[in-house]
C-alpha positions as CSV (number, residue, x, y, z in Angstrom):
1,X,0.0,0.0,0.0
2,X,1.5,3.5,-1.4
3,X,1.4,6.2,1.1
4,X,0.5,9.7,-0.7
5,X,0.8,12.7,1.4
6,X,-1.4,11.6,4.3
7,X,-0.6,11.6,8.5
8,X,1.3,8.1,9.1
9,X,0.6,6.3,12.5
10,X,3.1,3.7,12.4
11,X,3.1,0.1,13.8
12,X,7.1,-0.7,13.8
13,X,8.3,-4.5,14.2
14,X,11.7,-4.4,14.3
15,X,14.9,-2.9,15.3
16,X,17.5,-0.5,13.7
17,X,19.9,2.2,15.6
18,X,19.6,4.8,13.3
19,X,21.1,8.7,13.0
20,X,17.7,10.4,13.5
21,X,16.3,13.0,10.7
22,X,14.0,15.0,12.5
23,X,10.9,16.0,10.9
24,X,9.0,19.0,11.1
25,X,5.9,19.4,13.4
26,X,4.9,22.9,11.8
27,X,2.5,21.2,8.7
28,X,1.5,17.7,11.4
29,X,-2.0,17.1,10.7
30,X,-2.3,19.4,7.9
31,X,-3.2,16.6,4.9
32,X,-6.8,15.9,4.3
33,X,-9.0,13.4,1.9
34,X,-11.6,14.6,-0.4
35,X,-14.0,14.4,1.9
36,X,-11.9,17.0,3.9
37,X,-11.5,14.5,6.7
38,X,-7.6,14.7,8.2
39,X,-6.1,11.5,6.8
40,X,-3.8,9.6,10.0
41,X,-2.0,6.3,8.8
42,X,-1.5,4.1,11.4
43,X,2.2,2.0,9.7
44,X,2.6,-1.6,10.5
45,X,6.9,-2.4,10.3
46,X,6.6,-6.0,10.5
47,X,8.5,-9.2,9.4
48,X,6.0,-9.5,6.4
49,X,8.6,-11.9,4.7
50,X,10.9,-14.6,5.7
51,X,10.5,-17.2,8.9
52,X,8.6,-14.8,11.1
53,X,6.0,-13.8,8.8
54,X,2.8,-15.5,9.8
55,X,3.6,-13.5,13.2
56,X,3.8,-10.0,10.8
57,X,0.8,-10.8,8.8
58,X,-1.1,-11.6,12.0
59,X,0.1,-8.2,13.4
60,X,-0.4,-6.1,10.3
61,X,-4.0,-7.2,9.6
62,X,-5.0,-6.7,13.3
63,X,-3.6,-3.0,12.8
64,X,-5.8,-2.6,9.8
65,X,-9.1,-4.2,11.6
66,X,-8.5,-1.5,14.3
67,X,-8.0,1.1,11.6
68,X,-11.5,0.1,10.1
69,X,-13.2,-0.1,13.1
70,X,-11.7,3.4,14.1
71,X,-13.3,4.4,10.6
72,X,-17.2,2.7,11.0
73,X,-17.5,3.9,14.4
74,X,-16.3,7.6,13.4
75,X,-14.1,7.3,16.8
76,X,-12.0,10.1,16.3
77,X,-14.2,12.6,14.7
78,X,-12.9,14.3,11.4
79,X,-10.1,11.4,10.9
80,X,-9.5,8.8,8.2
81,X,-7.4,6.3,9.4
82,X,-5.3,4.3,7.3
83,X,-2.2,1.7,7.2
84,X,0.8,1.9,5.8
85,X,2.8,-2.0,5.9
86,X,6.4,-2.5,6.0
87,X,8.5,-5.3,5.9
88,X,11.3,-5.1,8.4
89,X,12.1,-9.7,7.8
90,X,13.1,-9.3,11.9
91,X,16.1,-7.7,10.7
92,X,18.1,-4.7,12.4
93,X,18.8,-3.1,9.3
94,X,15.6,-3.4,7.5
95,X,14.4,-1.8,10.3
96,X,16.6,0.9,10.7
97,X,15.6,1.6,6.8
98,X,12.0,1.6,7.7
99,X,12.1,3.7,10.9
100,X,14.5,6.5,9.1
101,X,11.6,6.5,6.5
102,X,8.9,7.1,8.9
103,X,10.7,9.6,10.7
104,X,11.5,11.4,7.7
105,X,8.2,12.0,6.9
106,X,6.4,14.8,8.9
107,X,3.2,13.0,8.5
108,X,3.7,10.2,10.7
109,X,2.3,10.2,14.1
110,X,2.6,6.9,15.6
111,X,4.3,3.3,15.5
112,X,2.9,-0.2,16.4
113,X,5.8,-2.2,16.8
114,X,8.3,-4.2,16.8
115,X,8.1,-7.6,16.6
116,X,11.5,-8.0,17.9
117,X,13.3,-6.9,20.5
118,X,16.4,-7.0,19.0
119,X,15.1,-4.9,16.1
120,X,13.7,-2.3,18.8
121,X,16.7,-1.5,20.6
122,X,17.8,0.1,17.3
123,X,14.8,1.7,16.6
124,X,14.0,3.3,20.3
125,X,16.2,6.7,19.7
126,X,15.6,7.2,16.6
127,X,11.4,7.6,17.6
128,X,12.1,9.5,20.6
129,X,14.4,12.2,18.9
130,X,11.7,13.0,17.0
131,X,9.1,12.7,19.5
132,X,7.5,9.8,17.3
133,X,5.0,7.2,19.6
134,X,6.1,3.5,19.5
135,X,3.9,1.0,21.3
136,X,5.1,-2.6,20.3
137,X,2.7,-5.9,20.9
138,X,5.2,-8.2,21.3
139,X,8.7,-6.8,22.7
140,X,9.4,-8.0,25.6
141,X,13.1,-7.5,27.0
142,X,13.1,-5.6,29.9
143,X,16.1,-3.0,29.2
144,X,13.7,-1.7,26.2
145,X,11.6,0.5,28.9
146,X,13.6,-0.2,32.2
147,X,17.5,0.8,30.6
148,X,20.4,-1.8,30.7
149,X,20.8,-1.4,34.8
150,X,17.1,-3.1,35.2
151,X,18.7,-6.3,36.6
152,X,20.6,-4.7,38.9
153,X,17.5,-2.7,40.5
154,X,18.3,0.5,38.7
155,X,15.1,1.5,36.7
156,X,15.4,4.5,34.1
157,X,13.2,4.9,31.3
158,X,14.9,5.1,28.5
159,X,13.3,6.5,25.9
160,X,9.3,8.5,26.6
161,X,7.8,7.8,23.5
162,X,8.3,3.8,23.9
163,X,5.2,1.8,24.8
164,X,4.5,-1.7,24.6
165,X,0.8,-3.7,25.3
166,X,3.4,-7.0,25.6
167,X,4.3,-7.9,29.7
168,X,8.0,-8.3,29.6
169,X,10.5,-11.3,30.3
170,X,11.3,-10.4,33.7
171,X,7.1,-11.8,34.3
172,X,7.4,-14.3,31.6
173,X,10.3,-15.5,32.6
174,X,9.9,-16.0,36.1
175,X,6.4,-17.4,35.5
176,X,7.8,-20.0,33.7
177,X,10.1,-20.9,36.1
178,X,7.6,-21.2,38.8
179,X,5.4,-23.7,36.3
180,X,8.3,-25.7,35.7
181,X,9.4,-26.4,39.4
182,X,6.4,-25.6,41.3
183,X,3.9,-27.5,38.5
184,X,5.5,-29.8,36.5
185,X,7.6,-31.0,39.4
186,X,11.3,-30.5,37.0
187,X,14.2,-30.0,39.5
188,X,16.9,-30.8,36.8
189,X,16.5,-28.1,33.8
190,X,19.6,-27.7,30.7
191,X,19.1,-24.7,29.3
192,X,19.5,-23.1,25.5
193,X,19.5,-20.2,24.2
194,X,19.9,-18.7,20.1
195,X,21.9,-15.8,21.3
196,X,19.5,-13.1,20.2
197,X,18.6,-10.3,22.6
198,X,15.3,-11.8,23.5
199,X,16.1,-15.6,23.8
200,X,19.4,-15.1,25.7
201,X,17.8,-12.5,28.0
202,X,14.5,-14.6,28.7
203,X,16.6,-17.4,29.1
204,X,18.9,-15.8,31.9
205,X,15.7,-14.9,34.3
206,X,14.3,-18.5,33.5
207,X,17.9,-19.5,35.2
208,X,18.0,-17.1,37.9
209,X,14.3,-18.0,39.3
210,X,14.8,-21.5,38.6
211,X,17.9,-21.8,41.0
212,X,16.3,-19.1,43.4
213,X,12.8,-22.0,43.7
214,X,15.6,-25.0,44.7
215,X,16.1,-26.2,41.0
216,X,19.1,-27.4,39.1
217,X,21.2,-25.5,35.9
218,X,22.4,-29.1,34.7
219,X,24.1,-27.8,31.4
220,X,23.7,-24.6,29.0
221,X,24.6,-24.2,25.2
222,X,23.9,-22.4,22.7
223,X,22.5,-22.6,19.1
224,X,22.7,-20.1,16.1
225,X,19.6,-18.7,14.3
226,X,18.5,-19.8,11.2
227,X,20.8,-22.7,11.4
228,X,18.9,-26.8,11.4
229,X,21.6,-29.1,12.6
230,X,21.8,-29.0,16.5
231,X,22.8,-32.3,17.2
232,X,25.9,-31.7,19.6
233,X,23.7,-29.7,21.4
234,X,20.7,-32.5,21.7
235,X,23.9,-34.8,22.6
236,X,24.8,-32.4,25.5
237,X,21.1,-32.5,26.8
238,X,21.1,-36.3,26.7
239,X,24.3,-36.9,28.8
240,X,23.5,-34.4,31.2
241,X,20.8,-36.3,33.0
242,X,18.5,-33.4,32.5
243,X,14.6,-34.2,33.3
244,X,13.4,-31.3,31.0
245,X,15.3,-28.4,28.8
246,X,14.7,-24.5,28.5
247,X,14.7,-22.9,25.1
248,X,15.4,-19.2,25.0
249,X,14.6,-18.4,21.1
250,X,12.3,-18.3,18.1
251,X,9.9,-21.5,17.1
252,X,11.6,-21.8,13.8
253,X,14.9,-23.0,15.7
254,X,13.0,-24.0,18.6
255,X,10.8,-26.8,17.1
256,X,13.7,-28.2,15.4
257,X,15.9,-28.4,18.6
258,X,12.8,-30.2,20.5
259,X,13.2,-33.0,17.8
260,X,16.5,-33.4,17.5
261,X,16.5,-34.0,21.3
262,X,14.5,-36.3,21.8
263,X,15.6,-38.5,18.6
264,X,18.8,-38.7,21.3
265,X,16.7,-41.0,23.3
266,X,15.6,-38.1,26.1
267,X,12.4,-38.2,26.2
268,X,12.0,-34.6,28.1
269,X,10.0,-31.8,27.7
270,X,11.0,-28.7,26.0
271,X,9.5,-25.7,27.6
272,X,9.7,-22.1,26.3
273,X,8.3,-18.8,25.7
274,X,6.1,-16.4,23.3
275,X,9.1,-17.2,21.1
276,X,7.8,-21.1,20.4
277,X,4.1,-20.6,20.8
278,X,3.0,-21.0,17.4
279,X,1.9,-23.9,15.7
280,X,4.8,-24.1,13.1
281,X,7.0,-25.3,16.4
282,X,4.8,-28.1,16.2
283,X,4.9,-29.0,12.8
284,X,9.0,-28.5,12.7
285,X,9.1,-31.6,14.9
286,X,9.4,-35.0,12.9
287,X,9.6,-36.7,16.5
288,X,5.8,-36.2,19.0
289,X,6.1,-33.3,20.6
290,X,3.7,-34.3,23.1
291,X,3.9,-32.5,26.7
292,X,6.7,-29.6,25.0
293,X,5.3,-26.2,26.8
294,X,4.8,-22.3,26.3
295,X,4.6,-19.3,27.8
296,X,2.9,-16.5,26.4
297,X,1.3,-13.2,27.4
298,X,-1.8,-12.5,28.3
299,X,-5.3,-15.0,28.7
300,X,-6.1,-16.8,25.6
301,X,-7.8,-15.0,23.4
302,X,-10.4,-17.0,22.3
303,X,-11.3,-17.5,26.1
304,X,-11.7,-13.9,27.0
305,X,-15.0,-12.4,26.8
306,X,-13.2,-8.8,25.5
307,X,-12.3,-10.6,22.6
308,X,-15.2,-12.1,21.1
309,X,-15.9,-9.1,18.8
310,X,-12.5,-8.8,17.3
311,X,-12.0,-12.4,16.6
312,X,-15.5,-12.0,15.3
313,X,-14.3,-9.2,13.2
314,X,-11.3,-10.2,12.0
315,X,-12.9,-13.6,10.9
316,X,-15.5,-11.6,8.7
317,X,-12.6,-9.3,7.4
318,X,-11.4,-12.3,5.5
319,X,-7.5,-11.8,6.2
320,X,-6.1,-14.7,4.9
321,X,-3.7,-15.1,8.1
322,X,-4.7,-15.6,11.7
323,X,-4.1,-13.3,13.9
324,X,-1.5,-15.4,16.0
325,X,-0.3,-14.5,19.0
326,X,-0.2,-11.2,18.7
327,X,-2.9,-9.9,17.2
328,X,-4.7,-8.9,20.1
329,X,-2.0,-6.7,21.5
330,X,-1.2,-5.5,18.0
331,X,-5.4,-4.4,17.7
332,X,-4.7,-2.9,21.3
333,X,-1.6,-1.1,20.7
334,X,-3.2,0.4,17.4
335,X,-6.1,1.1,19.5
336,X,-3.9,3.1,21.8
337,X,-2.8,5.7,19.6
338,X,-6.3,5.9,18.3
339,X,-7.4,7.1,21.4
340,X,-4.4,9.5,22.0
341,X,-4.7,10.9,18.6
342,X,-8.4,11.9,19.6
343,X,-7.8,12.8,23.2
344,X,-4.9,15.8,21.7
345,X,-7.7,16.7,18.7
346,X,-10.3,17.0,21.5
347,X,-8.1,19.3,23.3
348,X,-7.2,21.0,20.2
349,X,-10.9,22.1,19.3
350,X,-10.7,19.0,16.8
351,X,-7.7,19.9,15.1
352,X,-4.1,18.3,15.1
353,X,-1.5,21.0,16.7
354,X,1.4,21.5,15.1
355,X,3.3,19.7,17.9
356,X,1.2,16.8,17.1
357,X,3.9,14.6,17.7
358,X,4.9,15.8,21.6
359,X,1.3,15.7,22.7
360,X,0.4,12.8,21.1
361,X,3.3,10.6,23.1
362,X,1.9,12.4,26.3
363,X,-1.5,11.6,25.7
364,X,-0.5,7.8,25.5
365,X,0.4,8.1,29.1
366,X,-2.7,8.5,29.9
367,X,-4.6,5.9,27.8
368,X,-6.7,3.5,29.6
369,X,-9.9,1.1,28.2
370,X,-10.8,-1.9,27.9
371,X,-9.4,-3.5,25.1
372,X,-9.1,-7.2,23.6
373,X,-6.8,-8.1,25.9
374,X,-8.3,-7.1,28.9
375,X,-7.9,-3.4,30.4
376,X,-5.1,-1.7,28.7
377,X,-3.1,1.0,30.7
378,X,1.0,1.8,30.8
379,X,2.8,2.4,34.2
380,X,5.7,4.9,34.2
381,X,7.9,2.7,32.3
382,X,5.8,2.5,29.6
383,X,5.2,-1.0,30.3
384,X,1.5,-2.7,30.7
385,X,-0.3,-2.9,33.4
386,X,-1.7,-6.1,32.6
387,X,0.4,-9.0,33.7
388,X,-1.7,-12.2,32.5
389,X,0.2,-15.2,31.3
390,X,-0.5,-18.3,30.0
391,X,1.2,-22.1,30.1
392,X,0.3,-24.0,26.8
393,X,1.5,-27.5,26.6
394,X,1.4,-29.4,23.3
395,X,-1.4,-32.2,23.7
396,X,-3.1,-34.0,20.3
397,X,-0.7,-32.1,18.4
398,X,-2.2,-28.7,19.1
399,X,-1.3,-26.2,21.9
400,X,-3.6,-26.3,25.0
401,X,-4.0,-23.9,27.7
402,X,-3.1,-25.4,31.0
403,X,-2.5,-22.6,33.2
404,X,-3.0,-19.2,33.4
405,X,-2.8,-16.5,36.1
406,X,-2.0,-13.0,37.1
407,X,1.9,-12.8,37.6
408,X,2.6,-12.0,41.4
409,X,6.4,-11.5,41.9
């Protein structure tokens, strides 16, 4: 989809450091249709292409079924909303590319995204220098809104205009642990990781709560992404003695390294987080799968009341990808700068200021409704307030919910 000269609110999944090009606030909100209606375009920077894609697709079309909705409701009086889709393949540089481009043009407003948290921490200063909103769906390090001292109990937001409708690793993590020991009764846990900034750091608070309940680090490795061969590492599991495994990474990897384990002869679980949750982990897996688990965020979807209109929706939108996992937060995280968009045009006696920019990234502070996922707010990180979480365990050869609860530290 060509954008012409129209406002862009931007949904951005990926990461990219990038040497900011700041754009002018002095014509923001200044482009109209023909029906004289300001136009906003909400962008979606996604990995539309590649591995990750059916996560991308899900996200972008979520983003456009808000954008619709926004539209046949008239929710922001006097705007068109509209979506701009980029493809960022969940790479750094792609998405670098894409957030210089957004930046660049003075009609963007917003970002939904990224995907990955990697492809964020490249993208964060770049948005903020130019007081840009970002709300991600799915990022989920904790250095991303905390800063890089987070683990040491020094919180310092980073960046105001980041946002993200996602609860973040320190919760998922953690929870995980807590199944793992407290549930599933596993004292005796190896532990992999792909080395990306989201596997090896979701992997590390796995490991620190694990030990912390009473359990056992028997042996870590690591594996490289994109890579299919990870036999010396299912050999390592095997003569460890472990009685389950941790998988810090992405299902494509992930689904591969459950099989290859357990063609060694050890029959253990693999266990991991949002990362794996997707029915292509599954599929990768030559060997049953049976009893491998998942973390994810939030309730699932299809079991939350909030919901039932936008899987509704989105079935009668006839996108030909699901949602996956994140299309709810993606629909919420859209959603938010919907309503921060109107909240500054209702202050602005329905106009867009020329600072629309500033006051829309201040006005996202202060968004709070109910949303898909449940009630949608941000605390002073930036972070959700809504800390639901889910255990999925492969049963049948599908993903069942078997847990899920409100994340008390």
């Amino acid at each position: 989809m060509r954008h012409r000269s129209l406002l862009i609110l931007t949904s951005v999944l990926t990461t990219g450091a990038l040497t900011l090009t700041a754009c002018g606030s002095r014509d923001e909100g200044k482009s109209t249709d023909a029906s004289g209606k300001i136009t906003v375009v909400i962008g979606v920077d996604a990995p539309l292409t590649g591995s990750l894609s059916p996560l991308g697709q899900g996200i972008k079309n979520s983003v456009d079924l808000a954008a619709k909705t926004a539209n046949k409701n008239n929710e922001v009086p006097g705007v068109e909303f509209k979506v701009e889709a980029l493809d960022d393949q969940a790479v750094p540089a792609s998405g670098q590319a894409n957030a210089t481009k957004l930046v660049g043009d003075k009609n963007v407003l917003g970002v939904v995204g990224p995907l990955n948290s990697g492809v964020a921490q490249s993208m964060q200063g770049v948005f903020n220098s130019a007081n840009l909103l970002e709300v991600s769906p799915a990022n989920t390090n904790p250095s991303l809104s905390q800063g890089d001292n987070w683990g040491k109990g020094e919180f310092k937001r980073p960046f105001k205009t980041y946002f993200r409708t996602a609860a973040t690793d320190v919760v998922q993590g953690k929870f995980a642990a807590q199944y793992y020991f407290n549930d599933a009764k596993k004292s005796k846990v190896f532990i992999v990781d792909d080395k990306q900034t989201y596997g090896a750091g979701l992997a590390a608070i796995f490991a620190e709560e694990f030990k912390r309940l009473g359990g056992k680090v028997v042996g870590t490795d690591h594996i490289t992404v994109k890579e299919t061969d990870f036999s010396s590492t299912a050999d390592k599991v095997k003569a460890s003695g472990a009685d389950s495994v941790y998988f810090g990474g992405q299902y494509p990897e992930g689904g591969l390294l459950s099989d290859q384990i357990k063609k060694t002869g050890a029959k253990i679980p693999t266990m991991g987080g949002d990362g794996i949750y997707d029915p292509n982990f599954i599929a990768a897996s030559g060997e049953s799968n049976e009893g491998d688990l998942a973390t994810s965020i939030g309730y699932p979807v299809e079991k939350l009341d909030t919901a039932k209109k936008f899987i509704a929706d989105y079935a009668a939108g006839g996108y030909k990808d699901p949602y996956g996992a994140y299309g709810g937060y993606s629909y919420d995280a859209a959603w938010t700068i919907i309503q921060a968009v109107k909240a500054v045009i209702a202050d602005n006696d329905g106009k867009l200021p020329d600072d629309a920019r500033a006051k829309i990234v201040d006005a996202a502070s202060k968004v709070a409704f109910d949303g898909v996922t449940g009630e949608v707010a941000f605390d002073e990180y930036g972070d959700t307030t809504n800390k639901q979480l889910t255990v999925y365990k492969v049963e049948g050869g599908a993903w069942k919910d078997v847990k899920s609860a409100t994340f008390e530290d």
